[in-house]
C-alpha positions as CSV (number, residue, x, y, z in Angstrom):
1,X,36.3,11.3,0.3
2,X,36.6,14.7,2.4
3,X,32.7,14.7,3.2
4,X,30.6,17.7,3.1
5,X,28.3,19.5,5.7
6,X,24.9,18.0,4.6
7,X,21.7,20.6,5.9
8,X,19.2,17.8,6.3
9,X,19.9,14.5,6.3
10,X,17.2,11.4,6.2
11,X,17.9,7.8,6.6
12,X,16.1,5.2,5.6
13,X,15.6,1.9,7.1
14,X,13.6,-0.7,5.4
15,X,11.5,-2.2,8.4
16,X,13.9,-0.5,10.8
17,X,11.3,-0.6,14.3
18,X,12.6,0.4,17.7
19,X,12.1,-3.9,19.1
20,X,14.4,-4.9,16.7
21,X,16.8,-1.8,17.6
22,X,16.6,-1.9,21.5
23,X,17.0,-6.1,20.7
24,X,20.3,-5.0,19.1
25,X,21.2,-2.3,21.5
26,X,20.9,-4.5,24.4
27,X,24.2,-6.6,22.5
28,X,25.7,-3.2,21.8
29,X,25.5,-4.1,18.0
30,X,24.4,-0.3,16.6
31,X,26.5,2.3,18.2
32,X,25.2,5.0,16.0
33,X,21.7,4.1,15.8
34,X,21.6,3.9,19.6
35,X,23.2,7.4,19.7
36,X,20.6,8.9,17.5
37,X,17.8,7.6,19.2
38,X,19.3,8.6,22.9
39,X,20.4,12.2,21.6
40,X,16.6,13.1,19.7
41,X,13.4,12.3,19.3
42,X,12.8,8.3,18.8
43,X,9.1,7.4,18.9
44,X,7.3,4.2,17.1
45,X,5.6,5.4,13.8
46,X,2.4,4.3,12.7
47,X,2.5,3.0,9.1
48,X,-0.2,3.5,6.3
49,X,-2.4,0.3,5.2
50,X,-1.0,-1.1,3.5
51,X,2.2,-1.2,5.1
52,X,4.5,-2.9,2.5
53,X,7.7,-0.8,0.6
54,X,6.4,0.0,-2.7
55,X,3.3,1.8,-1.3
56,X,4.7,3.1,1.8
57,X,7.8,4.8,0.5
58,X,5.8,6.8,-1.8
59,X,3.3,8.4,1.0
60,X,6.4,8.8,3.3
61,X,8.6,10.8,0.9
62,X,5.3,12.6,-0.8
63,X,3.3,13.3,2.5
64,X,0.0,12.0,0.8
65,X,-1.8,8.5,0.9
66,X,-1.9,5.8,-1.9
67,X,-5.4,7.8,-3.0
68,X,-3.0,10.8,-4.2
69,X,0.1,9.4,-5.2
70,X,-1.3,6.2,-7.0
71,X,0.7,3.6,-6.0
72,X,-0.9,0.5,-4.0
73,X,1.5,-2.5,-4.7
74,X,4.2,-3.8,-6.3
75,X,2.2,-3.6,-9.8
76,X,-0.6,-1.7,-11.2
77,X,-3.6,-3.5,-13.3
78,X,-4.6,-3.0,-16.4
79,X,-7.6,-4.9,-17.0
80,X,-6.5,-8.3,-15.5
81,X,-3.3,-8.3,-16.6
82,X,0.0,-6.3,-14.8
83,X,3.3,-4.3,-14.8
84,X,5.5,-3.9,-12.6
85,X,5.4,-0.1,-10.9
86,X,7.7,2.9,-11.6
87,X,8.5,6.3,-10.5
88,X,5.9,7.2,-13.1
89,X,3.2,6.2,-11.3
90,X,3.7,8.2,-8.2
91,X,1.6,11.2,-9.0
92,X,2.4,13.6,-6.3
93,X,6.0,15.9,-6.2
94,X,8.6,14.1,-3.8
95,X,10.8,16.2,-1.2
96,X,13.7,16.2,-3.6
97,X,10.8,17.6,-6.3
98,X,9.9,20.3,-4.0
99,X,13.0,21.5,-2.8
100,X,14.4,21.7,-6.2
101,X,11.5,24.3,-6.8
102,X,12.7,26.1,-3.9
103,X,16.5,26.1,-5.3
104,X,17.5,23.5,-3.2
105,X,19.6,20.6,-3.7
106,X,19.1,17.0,-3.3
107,X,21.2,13.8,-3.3
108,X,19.2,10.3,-2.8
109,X,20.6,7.1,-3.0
110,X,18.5,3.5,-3.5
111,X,15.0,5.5,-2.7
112,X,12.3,2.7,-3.8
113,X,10.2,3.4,-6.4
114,X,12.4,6.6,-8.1
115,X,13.4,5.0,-11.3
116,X,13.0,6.8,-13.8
117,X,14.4,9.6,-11.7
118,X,13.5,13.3,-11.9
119,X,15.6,16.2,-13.3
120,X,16.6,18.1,-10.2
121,X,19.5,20.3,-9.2
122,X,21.5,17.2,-7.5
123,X,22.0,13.2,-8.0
124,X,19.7,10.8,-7.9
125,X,20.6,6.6,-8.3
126,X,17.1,4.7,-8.0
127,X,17.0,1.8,-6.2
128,X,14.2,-0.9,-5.1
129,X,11.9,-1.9,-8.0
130,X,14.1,-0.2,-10.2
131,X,16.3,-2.6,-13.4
132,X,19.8,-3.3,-12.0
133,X,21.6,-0.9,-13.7
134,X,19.0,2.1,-13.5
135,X,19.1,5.7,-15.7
136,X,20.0,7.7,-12.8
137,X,20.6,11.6,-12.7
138,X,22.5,12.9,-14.1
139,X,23.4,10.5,-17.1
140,X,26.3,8.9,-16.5
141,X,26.3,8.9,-12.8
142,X,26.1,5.2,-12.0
143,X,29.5,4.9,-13.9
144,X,30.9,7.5,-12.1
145,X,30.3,6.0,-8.9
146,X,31.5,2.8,-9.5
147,X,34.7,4.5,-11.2
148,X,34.5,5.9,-7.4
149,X,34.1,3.4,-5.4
150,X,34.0,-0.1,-7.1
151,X,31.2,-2.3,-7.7
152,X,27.8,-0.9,-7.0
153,X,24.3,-3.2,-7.4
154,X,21.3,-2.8,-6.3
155,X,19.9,-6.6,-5.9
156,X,22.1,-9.5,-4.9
157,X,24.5,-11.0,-7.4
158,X,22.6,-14.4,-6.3
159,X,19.3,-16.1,-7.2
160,X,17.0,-16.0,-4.2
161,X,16.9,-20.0,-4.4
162,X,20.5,-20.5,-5.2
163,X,21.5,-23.1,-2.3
164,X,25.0,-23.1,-4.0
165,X,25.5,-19.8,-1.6
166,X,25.8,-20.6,2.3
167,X,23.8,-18.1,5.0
168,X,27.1,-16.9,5.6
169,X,27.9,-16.1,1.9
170,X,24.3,-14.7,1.5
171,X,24.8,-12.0,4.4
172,X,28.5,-10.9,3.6
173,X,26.9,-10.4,0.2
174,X,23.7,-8.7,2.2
175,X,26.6,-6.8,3.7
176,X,28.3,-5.3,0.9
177,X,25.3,-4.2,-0.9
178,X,24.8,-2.2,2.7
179,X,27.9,-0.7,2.5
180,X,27.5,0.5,-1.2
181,X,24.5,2.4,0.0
182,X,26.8,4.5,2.1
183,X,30.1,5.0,0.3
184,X,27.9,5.9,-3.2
185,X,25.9,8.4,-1.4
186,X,29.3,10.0,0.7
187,X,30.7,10.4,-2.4
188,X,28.2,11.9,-3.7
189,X,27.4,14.4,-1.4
190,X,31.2,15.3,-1.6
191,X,30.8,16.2,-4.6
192,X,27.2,17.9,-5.1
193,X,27.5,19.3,-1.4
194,X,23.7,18.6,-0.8
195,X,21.3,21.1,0.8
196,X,19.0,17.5,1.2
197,X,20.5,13.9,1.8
198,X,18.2,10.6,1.5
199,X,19.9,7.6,1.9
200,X,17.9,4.3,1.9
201,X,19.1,1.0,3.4
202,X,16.7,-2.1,1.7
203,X,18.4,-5.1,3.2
204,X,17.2,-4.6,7.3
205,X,14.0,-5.5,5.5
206,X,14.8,-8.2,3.0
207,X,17.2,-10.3,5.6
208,X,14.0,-11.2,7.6
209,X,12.1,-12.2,4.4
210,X,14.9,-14.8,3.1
211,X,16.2,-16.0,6.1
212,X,13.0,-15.9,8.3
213,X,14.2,-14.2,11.0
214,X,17.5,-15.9,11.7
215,X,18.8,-13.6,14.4
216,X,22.7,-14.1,13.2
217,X,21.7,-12.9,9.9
218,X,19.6,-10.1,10.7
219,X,22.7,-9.4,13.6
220,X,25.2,-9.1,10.4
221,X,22.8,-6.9,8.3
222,X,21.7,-4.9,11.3
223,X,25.9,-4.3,12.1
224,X,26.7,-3.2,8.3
225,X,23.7,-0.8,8.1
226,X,24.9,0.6,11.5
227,X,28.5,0.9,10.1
228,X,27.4,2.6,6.7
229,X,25.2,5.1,9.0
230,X,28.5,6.4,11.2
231,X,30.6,6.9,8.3
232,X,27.8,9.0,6.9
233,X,27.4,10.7,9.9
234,X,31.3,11.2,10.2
235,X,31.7,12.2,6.6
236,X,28.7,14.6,5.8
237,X,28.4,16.4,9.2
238,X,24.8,16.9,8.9
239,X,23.2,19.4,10.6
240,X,20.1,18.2,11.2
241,X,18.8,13.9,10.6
242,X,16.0,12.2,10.6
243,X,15.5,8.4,10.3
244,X,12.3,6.8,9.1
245,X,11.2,3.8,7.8
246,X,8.1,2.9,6.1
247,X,6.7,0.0,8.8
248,X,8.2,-2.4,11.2
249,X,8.6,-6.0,11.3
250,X,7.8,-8.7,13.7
251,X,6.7,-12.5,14.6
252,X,3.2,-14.3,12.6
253,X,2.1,-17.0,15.4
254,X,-0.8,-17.6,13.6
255,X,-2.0,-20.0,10.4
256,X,-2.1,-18.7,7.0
257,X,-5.6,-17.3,5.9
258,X,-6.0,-18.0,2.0
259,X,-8.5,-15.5,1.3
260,X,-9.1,-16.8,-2.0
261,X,-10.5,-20.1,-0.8
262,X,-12.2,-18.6,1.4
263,X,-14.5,-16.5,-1.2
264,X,-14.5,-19.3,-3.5
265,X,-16.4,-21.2,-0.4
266,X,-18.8,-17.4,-0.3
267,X,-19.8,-17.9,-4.1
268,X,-17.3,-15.2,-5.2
269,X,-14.1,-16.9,-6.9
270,X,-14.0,-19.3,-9.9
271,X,-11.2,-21.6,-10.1
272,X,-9.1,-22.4,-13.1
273,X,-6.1,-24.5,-14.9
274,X,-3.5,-23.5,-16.9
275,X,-3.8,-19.8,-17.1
276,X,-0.8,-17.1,-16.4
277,X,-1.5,-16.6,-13.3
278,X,0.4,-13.8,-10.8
279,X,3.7,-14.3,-10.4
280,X,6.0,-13.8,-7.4
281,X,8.6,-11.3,-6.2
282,X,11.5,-13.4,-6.4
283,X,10.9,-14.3,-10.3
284,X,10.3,-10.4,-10.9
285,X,13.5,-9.5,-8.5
286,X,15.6,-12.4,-10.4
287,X,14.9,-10.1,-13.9
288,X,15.3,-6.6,-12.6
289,X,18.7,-7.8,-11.0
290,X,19.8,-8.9,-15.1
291,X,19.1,-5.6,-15.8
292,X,15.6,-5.7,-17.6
293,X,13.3,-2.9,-17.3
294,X,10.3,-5.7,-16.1
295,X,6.8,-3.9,-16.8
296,X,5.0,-7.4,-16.7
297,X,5.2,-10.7,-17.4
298,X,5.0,-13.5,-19.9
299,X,5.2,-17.2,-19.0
300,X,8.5,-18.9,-20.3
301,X,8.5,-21.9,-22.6
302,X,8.5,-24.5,-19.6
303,X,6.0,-22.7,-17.4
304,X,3.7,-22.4,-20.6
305,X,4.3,-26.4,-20.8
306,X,3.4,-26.7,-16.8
307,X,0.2,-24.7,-17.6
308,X,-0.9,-26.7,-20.5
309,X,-0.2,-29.7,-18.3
310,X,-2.5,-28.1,-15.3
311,X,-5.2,-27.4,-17.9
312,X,-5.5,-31.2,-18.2
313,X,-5.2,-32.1,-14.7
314,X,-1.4,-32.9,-14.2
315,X,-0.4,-30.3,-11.5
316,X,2.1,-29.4,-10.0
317,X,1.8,-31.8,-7.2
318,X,1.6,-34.8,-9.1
319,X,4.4,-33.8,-11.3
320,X,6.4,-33.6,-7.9
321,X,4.9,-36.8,-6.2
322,X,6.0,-38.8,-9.2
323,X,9.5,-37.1,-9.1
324,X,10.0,-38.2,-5.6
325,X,9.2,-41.7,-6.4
326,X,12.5,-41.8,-8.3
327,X,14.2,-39.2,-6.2
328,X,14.3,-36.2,-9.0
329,X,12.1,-33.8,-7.4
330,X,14.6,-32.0,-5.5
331,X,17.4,-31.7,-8.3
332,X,14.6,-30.7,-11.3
333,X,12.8,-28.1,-8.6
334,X,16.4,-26.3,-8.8
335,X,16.2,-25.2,-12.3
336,X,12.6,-24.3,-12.5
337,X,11.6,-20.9,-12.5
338,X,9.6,-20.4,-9.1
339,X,6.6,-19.6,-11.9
340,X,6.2,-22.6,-13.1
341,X,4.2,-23.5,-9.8
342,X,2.0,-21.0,-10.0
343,X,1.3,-21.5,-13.7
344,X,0.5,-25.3,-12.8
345,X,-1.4,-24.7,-9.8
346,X,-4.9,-24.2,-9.8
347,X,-5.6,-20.2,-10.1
348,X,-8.4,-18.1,-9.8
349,X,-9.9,-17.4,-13.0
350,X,-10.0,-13.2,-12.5
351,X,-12.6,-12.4,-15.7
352,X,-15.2,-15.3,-14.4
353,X,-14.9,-14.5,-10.7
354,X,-17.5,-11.9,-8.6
355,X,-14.5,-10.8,-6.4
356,X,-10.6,-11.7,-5.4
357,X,-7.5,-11.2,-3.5
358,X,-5.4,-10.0,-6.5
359,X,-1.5,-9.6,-4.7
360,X,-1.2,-10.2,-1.1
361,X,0.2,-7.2,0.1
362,X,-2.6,-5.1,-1.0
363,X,-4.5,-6.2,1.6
364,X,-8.0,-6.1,-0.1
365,X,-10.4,-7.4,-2.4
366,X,-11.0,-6.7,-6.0
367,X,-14.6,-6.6,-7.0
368,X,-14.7,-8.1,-10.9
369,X,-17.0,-4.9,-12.0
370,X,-18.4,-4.5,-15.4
371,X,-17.5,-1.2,-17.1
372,X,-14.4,-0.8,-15.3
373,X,-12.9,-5.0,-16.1
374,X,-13.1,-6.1,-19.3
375,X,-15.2,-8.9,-18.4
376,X,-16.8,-7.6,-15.3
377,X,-19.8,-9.9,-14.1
378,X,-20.7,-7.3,-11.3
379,X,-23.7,-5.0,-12.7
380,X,-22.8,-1.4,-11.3
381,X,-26.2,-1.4,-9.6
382,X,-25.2,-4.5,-7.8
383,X,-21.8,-3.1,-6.4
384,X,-22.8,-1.3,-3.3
385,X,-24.4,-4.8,-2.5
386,X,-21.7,-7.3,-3.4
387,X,-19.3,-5.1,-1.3
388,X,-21.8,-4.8,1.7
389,X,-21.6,-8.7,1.4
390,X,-17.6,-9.0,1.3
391,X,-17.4,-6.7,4.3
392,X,-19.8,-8.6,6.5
393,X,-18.6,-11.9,5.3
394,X,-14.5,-10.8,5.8
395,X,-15.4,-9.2,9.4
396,X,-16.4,-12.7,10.8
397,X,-14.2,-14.7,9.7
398,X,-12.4,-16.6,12.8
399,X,-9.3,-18.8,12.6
400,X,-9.2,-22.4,14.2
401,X,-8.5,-20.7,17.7
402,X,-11.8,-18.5,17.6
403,X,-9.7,-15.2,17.1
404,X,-11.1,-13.0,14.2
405,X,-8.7,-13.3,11.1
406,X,-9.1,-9.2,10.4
407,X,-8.9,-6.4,13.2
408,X,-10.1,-4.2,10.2
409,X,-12.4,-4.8,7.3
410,X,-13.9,-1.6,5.6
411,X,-14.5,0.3,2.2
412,X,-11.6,1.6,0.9
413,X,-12.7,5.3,0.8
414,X,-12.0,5.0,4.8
415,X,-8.8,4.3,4.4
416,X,-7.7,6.3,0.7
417,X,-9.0,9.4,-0.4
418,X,-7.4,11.4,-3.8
419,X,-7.9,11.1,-7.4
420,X,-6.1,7.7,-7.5
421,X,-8.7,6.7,-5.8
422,X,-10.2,4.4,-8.6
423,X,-6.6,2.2,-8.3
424,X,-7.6,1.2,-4.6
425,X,-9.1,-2.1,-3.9
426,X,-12.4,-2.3,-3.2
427,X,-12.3,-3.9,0.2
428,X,-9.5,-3.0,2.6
429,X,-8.6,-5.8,5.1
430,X,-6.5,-5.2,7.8
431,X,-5.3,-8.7,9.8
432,X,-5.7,-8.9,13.7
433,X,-2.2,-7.3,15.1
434,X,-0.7,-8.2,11.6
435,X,-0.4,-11.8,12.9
436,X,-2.2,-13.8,9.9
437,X,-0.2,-14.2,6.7
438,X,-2.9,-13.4,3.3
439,X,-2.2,-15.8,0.9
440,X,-3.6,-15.2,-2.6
441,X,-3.3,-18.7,-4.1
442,X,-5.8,-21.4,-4.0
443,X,-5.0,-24.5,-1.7
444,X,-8.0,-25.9,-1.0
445,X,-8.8,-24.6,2.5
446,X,-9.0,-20.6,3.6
447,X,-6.6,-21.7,6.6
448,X,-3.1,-23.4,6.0
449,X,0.5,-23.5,8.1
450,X,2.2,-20.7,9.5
451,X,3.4,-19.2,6.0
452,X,6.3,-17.0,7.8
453,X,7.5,-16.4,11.1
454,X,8.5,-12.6,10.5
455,X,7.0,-10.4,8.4
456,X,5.4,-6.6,8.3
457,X,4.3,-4.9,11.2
458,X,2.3,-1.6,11.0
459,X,4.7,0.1,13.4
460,X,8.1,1.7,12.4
461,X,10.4,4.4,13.6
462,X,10.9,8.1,13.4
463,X,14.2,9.5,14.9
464,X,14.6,13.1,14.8
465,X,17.9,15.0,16.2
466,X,20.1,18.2,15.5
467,X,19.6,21.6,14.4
468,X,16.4,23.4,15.4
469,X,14.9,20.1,17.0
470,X,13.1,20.2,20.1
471,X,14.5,16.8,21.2
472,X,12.1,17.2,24.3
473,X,8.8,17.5,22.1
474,X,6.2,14.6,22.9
475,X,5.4,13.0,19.5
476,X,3.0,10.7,18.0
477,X,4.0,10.6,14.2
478,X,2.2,9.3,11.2
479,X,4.0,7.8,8.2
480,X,2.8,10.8,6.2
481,X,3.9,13.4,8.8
482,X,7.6,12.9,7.5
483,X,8.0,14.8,4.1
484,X,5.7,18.1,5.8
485,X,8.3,18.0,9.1
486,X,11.5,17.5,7.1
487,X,10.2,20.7,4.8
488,X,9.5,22.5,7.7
489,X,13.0,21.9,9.5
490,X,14.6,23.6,6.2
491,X,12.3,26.1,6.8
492,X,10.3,25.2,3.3
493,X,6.4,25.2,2.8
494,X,4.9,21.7,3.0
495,X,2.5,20.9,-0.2
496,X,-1.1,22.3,0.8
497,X,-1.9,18.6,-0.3
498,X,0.0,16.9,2.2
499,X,-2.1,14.1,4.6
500,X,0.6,14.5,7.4
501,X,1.5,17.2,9.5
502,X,4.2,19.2,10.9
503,X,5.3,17.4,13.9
504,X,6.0,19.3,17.1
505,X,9.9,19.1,16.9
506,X,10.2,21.7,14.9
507,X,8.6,25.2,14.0
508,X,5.8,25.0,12.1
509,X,5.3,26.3,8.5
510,X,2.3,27.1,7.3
511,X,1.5,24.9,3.9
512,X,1.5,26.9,0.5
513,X,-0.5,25.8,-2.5
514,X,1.6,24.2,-5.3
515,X,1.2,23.3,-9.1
516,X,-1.2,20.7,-9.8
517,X,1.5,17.3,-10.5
518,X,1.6,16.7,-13.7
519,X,4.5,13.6,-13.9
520,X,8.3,13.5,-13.7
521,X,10.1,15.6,-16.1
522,X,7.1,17.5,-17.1
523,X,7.6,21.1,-17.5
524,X,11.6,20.6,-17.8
525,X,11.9,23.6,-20.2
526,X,10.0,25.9,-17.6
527,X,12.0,24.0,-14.7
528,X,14.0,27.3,-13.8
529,X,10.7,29.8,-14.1
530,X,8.8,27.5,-11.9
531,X,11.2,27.4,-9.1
532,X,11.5,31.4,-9.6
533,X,7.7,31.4,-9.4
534,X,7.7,29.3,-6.6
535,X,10.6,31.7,-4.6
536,X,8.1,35.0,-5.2
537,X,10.4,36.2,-8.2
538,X,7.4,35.6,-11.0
539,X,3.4,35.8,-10.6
């Protein structure tokens, strides 16, 4: 690979915060990162709520909140059952989207949340949340590059619970999935010569979930994602870069909160056996990585058998306690799915309940509504009510120390606003400093053991350096400021629709009114007239 000149470059790093990165500069561990940040702009950036990757990706290469693009979570609802989200479901035009309207080209490599891709003048391979072996753009490309450059994957070629694998065998593999980030996306900027370069790095993010902040780990990941950063740096010659990522991470020192129990002890959540449940990540990860396109879920065989079991009182813990009597429960727990203890634990039953925590990392509370869930028990004269109760009731809850549990606790118009409004929950809750891990399950009692000792932080990073950057500009950026500052560094009109702004490191550009979105690949046949339109050629 020769390299090309790349205009704008932006790199991703999942979780990437400037603690972890001056941690790791003080070892001398991240050469190039440490030269970008000395050389430009490097500031802490303030992360939407909620501040997970499949919502925060979105805003950040969109420029709107969840309320515009749609996406909240790792799944959208449909009544009380789920699917898993897409590209699809972000409902606003992403950089790549816009440049290609103003004749621009793109190349983006492992973006979360872009499969199925859009047809735009460039390459696209999706990456988080995406099947293994994604339709990328154009068809065929995914072959290509591993033709090019060998084996290319987007998930590890392990299960997340395998304990065949060391730590050492889990990083070097952590490690090559790093380093296929960069050589697919050198190669292909070789050989679209790109006017716009996104390249995302997942695993800064992931190492601190499965190894719980084991420093060595994190060290190795840290030192691959710094490697495949240089090379790209050396190869494409970019004039301008920007780094982003979409929140930080950081140290829990405080208990679990099981919100859950704790409005099944205000009156709000119903309990119940043998039902489906919500399943984890790990079991939805575990099928994308064989390849299947997972839109929801259905309860295997066995974890059908472990819910009928629950429905007449043999749980999952008893199952387990009688296992150890004989020494089994370690060598069966190996080749269960990690659903089968959800679907034998007790659950909240979602149709009977007033209101519940749904998935954890949306970071509110569902209100069971009539007209809008199929079995909503919530009158729509009663909802202003009920929610007036869950705020007051979530705002004074204080954990065994006497700390509240929730810095924030509010209405979730003040924290979305958009037409995808409706999708929100209904009750945001922000924890104090992002030090209380929200469990959804049902244990018994709201407050339980430290759950994690690193997880999501609300700050993250924005580096800017190069080309037409005021490196000397005092910043204060916003997740959504990134796609509007990156448009206006091309000298390109940010979306009038846009929550962010142009940050101060580079001339501003006035925003311009665009099509209303209307969903990837709409409009292909009138692809070319829209981005003459767009250019002043056509009224």
């Amino acid at each position: 690979m020769t390299g090309a000149n790349v205009d704008t470059l932006l790199v991703g790093i999942d979780a990437g915060c400037l603690p972890v990165f001056r941690r790791l500069f003080d070892e001398g561990r991240l050469p190039a990162l440490e030269s970008l940040c000395s050389e430009g702009v490097a500031a802490p950036m303030e992360s939407q709520i909620p501040p997970w990757t499949p919502s925060a990706w979105p805003s950040l290469y969109t420029g709107v909140n969840p309320g515009k693009h749609g996406v909240y979570g790792f799944v959208t609802y449909e009544g009380y059952d789920w699917r898993v989200v897409t590209a699809s479901d972000v409902r606003e035009f992403t950089l790549w989207e816009l440049l290609d309207r103003h004749g621009k080209t793109s190349v983006v490599v492992n973006g979360p949340v872009t499969a199925p891709p859009p047809a735009i003048d460039g390459a696209v391979i999706p990456g988080f949340m995406g099947p293994e072996d994604p339709d990328c753009h154009p068809s065929g490309l995914l072959e290509d590059v591993r033709e090019e450059i060998g084996d290319y994957r987007i998930y590890p070629a392990y299960h997340t619970d395998d304990d065949s694998y060391t730590v050492d065998e889990k990083t070097s593999e952590y490690a090559d999935l790093v380093h296929m980030r960069g050589d697919a996306f050198r190669y292909l900027a070789d050989r679209y010569d790109p006017d716009f370069g996104f390249v995302q790095f997942q695993r800064p993010d992931t190492v601190f979930h499965e190894f719980d902040g084991n420093w060595d780990a994190v060290r190795r990941v840290y030192e691959a994602t710094d490697e495949a950063i240089g090379r790209v740096l050396d190869d494409c010659d970019p004039d301008r870069v920007f780094l982003a990522s979409d929140h930080g991470m950081g140290p829990y020192e405080r208990p679990q909160f099981r919100v859950n129990d704790f409005l099944r002890e205000e009156g709000h959540v119903v309990g119940t056996r043998g039902g489906k449940g919500m399943p984890g990540w790990s079991p939805i990860r575990d099928r994308l990585r064989h390849g299947e396109t997972t839109e929801s879920w259905e309860p295997s065989l066995v974890e059908r058998a472990a819910a009928s079991a629950a429905s007449v009182g043999l749980t999952a813990d008893r199952v387990r306690s009688a296992l150890e009597r004989v020494n089994l429960a370690d060598a069966v727990s190996q080749h269960l799915s990690a659903n089968v203890s959800r679907t034998a634990a007790e659950q909240v039953d979602f149709a009977a309940s007033t209101a519940y925590l749904r998935a954890r990392t949306e970071l509110g509370v569902r209100i069971n509504l009539a007209g809008r869930e199929p079995d909503g028990v919530v009158s729509p004269a009663e909802y202003d009510a009920v929610r007036a109760d869950l705020v007051e009731a979530l705002r004074s809850v204080t954990a065994p120390g006497g700390e509240p549990v929730f810095e924030e606790v509010g209405p979730r118009e003040e924290y979305f606003h958009g037409p995808e409004l409706e999708q929100a929950v209904d009750v945001v809750v922000v924890p104090n400093d992002f030090q209380h891990f929200l469990s959804d399950q049902l244990a018994g009692d709201p407050f339980g053991e430290r759950k994690t000792r690193w997880n999501h932080k609300r700050d993250g990073v924005f580096v800017a350096c190069g080309d037409g950057i005021d490196e000397t500009a005092p910043v204060d950026p916003h997740l959504f400021d990134v796609a509007p500052t990156i448009l206006a560094s091309m000298g390109i009109e940010p979306s009038d629709r846009m929550d962010g702004d142009v940050l101060p490191v580079t001339d501003p550009v006035p925003p311009r009114k665009y099509p209303a979105y209307e969903g990837a690949g709409d409009d292909i046949e009138a692809g070319v007239e829209g981005r003459l339109a767009d250019l002043g050629y056509l009224e």
